[in-house]
DSSP file (Angstrom, degrees, kcal/mol; ACC not computed):
  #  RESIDUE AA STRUCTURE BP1 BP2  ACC     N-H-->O    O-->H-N    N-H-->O    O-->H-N    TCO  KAPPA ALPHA  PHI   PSI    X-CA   Y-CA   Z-CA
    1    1 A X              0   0    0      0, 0.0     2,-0.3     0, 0.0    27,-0.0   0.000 360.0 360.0 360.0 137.2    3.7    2.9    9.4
    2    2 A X        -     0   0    0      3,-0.0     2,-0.6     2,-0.0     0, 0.0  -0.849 360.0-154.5-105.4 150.9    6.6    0.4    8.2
    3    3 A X        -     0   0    0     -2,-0.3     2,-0.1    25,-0.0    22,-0.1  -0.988  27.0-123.7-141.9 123.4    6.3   -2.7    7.9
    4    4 A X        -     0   0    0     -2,-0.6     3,-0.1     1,-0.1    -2,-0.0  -0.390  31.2-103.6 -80.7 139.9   10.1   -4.5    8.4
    5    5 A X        -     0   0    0     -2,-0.1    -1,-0.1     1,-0.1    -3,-0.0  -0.429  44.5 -85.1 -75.2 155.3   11.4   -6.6    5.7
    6    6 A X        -     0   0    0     11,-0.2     2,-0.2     1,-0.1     3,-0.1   0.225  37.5-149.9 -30.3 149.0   11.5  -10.4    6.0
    7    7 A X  S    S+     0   0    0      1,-0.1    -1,-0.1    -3,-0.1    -3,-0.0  -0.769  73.2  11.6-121.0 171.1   14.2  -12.0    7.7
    8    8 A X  S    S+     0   0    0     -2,-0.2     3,-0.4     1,-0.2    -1,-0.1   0.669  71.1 143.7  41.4  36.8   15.4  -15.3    6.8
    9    9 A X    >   +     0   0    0      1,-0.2     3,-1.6    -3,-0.1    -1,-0.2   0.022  33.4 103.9-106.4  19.5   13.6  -15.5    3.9
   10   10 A X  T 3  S+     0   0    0      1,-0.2    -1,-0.2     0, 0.0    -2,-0.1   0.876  80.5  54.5 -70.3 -24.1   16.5  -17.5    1.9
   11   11 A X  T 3  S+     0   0    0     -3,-0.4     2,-0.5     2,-0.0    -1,-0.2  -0.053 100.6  96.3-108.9  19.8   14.7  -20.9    2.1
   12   12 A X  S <  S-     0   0    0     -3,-1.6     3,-0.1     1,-0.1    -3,-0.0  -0.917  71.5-131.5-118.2 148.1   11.6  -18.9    0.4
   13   13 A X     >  -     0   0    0     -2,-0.5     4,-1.7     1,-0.1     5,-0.1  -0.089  32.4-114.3 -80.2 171.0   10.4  -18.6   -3.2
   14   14 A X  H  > S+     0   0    0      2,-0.2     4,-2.7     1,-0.1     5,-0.3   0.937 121.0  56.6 -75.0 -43.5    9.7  -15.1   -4.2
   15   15 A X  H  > S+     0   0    0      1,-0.3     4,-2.7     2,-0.2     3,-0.3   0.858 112.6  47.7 -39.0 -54.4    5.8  -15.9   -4.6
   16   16 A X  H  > S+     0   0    0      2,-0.3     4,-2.4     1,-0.3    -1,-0.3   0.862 109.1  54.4 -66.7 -59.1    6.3  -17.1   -0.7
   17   17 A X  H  < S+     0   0    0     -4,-1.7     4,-0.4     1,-0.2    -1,-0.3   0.833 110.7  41.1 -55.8 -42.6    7.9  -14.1    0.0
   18   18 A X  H  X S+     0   0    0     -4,-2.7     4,-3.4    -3,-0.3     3,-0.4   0.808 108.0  56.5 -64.6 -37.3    5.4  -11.9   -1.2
   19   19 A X  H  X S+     0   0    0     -4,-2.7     4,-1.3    -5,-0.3     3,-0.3   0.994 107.7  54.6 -60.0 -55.5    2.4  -13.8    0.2
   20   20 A X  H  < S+     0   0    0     -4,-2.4     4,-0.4     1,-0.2    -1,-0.3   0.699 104.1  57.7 -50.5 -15.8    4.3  -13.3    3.7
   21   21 A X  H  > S+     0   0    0     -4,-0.4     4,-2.3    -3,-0.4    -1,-0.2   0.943 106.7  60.6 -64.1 -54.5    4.4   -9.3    2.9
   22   22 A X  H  X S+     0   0    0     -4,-3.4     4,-2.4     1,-0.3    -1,-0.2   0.621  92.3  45.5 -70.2 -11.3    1.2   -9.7    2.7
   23   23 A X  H  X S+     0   0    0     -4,-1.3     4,-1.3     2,-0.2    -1,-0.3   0.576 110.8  61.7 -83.6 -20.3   -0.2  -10.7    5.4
   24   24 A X  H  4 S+     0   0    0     -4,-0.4     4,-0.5     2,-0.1    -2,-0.2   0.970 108.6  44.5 -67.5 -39.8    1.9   -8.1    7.2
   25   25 A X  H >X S+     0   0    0     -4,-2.3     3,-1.9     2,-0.2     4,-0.9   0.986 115.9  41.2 -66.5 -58.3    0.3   -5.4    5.3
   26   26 A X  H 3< S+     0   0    0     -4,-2.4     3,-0.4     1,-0.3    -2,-0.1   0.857  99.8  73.5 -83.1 -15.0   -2.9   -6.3    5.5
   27   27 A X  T 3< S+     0   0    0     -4,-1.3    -1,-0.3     1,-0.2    -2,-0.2   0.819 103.1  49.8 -32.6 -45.0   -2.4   -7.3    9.2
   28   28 A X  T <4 S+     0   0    0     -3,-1.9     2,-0.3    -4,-0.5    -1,-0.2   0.587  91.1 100.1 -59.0 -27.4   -2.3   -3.4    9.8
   29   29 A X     <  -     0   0    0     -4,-0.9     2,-0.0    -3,-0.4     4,-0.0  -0.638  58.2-138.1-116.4 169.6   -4.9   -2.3    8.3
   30   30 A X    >   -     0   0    0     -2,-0.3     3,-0.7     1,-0.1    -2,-0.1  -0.241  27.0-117.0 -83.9 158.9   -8.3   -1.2    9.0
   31   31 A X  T 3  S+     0   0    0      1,-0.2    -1,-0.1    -2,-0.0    -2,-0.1   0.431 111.5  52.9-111.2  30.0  -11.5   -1.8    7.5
   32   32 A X  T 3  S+     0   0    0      2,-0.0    32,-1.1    30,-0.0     2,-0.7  -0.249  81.9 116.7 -96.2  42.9  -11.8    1.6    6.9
   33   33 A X  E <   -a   64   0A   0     -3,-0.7     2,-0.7    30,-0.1    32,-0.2  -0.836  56.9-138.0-111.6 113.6   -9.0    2.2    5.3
   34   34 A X  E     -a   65   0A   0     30,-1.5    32,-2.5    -2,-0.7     2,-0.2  -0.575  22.7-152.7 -45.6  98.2   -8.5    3.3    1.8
   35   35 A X        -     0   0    0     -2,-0.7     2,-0.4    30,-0.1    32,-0.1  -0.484  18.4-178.7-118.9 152.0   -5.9    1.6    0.2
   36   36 A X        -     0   0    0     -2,-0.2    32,-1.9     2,-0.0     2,-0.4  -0.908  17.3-153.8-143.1 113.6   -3.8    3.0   -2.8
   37   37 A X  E     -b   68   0B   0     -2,-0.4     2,-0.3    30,-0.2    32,-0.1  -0.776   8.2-144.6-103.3 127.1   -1.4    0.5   -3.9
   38   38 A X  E     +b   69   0B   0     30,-2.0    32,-0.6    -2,-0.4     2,-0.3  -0.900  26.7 178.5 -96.1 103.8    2.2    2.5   -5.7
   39   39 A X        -     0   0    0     -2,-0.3     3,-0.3     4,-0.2    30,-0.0  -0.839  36.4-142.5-114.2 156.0    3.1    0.1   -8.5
   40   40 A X  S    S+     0   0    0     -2,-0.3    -1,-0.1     1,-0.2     3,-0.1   0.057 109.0  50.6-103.0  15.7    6.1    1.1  -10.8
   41   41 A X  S    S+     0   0    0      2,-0.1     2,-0.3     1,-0.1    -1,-0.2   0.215 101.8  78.5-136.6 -12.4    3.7   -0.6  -13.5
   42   42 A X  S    S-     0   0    0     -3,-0.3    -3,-0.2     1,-0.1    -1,-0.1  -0.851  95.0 -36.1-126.0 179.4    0.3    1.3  -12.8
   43   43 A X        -     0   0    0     -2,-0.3     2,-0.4     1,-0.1    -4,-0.2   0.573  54.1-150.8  -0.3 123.6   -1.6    4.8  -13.4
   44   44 A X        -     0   0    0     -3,-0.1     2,-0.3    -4,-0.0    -1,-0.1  -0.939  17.4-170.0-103.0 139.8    1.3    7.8  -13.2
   45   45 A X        -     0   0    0     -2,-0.4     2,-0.1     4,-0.0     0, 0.0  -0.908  19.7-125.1-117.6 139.5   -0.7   11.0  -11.9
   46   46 A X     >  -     0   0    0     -2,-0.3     4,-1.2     1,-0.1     5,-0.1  -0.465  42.2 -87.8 -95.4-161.9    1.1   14.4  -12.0
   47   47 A X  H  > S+     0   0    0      2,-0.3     4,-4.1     1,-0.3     5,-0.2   0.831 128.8  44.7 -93.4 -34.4    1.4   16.3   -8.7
   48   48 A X  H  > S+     0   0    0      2,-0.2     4,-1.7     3,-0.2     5,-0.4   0.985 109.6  56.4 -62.1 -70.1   -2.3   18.1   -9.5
   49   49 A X  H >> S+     0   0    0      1,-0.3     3,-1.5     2,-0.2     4,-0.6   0.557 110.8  42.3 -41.6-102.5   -3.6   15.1  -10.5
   50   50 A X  H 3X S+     0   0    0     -4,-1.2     4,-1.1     1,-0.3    -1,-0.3   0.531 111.1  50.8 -37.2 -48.5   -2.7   13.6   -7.2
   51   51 A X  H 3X S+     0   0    0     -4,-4.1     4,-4.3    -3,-0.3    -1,-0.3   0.984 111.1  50.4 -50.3 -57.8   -3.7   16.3   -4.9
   52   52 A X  H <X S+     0   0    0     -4,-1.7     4,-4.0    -3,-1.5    -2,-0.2   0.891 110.9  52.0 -29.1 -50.9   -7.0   16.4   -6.5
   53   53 A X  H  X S+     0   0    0     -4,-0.6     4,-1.2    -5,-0.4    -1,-0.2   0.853 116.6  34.0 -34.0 -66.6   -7.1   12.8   -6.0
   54   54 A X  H  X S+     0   0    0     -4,-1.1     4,-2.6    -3,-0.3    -2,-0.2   0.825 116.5  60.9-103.8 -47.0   -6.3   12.8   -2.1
   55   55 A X  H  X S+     0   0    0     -4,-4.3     4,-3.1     1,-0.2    -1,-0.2   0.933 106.9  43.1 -62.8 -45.6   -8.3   16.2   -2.1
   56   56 A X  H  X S+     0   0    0     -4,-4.0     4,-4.1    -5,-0.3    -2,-0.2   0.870 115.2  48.0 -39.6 -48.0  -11.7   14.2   -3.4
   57   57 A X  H  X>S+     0   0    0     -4,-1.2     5,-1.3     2,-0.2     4,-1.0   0.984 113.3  50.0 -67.8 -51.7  -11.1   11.3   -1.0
   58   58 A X  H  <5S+     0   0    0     -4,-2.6     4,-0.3     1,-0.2     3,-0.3   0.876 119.1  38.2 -31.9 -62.7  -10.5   14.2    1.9
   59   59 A X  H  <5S+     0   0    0     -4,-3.1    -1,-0.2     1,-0.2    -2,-0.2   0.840 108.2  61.8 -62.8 -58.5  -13.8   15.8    0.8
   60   60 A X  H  <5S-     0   0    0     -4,-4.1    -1,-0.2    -5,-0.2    -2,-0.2   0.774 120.9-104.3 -55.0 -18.6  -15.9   12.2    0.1
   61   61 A X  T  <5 +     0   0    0     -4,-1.0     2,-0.9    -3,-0.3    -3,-0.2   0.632  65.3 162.0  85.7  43.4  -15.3   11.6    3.8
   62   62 A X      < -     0   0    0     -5,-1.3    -1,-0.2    -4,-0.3     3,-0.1  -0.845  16.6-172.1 -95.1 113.0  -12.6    9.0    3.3
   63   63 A X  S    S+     0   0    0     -2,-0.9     2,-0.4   -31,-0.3    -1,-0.2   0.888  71.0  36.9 -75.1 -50.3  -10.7    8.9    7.2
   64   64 A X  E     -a   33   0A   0    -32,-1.1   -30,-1.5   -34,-0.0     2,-0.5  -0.966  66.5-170.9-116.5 133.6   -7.9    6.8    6.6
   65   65 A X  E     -a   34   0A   0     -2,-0.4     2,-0.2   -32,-0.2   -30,-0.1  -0.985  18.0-161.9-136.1 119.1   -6.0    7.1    3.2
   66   66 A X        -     0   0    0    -32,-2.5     2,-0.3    -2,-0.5    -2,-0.0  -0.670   6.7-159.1-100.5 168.0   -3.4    4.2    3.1
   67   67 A X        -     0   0    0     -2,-0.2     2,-1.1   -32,-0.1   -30,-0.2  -0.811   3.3-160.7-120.4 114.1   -0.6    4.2    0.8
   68   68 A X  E     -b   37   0B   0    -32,-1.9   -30,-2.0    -2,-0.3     2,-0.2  -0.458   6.0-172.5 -95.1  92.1    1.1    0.8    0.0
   69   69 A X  E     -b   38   0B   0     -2,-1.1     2,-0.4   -32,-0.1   -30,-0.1  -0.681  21.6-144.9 -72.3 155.5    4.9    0.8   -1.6
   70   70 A X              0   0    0    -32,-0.6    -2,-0.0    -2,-0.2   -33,-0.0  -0.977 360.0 360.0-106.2 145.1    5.7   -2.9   -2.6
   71   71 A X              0   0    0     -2,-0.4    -2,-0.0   -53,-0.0   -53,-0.0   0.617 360.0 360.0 -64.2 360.0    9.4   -4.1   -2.1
């Protein structure tokens, strides 16, 4: 799923800008949904690492496995 960037957002602060992303995200999602927020500032896994990851959540019984870019 995509979640379309703001329009009209000129007359908005960034903080403002963000809060509205967020209610868009979390507007989608479920509340069984795993969520794995991709921050260019947190945890870097290499490719094992991540498959392991996704494979454990797969395994635990984890249904929806979300993954959240931020603009």
């Amino acid at each position: 799923m995509v979640i379309s960037e703001l329009k009209n957002t000129k007359s908005l602060s960034e903080f403002q800008q963000k809060e509205k992303e967020a209610e868009l995200i979390l507007a989608k999602l479920k509340p069984d949904d795993f969520v794995v927020l991709l921050d260019e500032n947190g945890v870097q896994y290499s490719s094992e690492e991540l498959a392991g990851f996704i494979e454990k959540k797969a395994v635990g019984g984890t249904k929806n496995l979300v993954f959240i870019v931020g603009g």
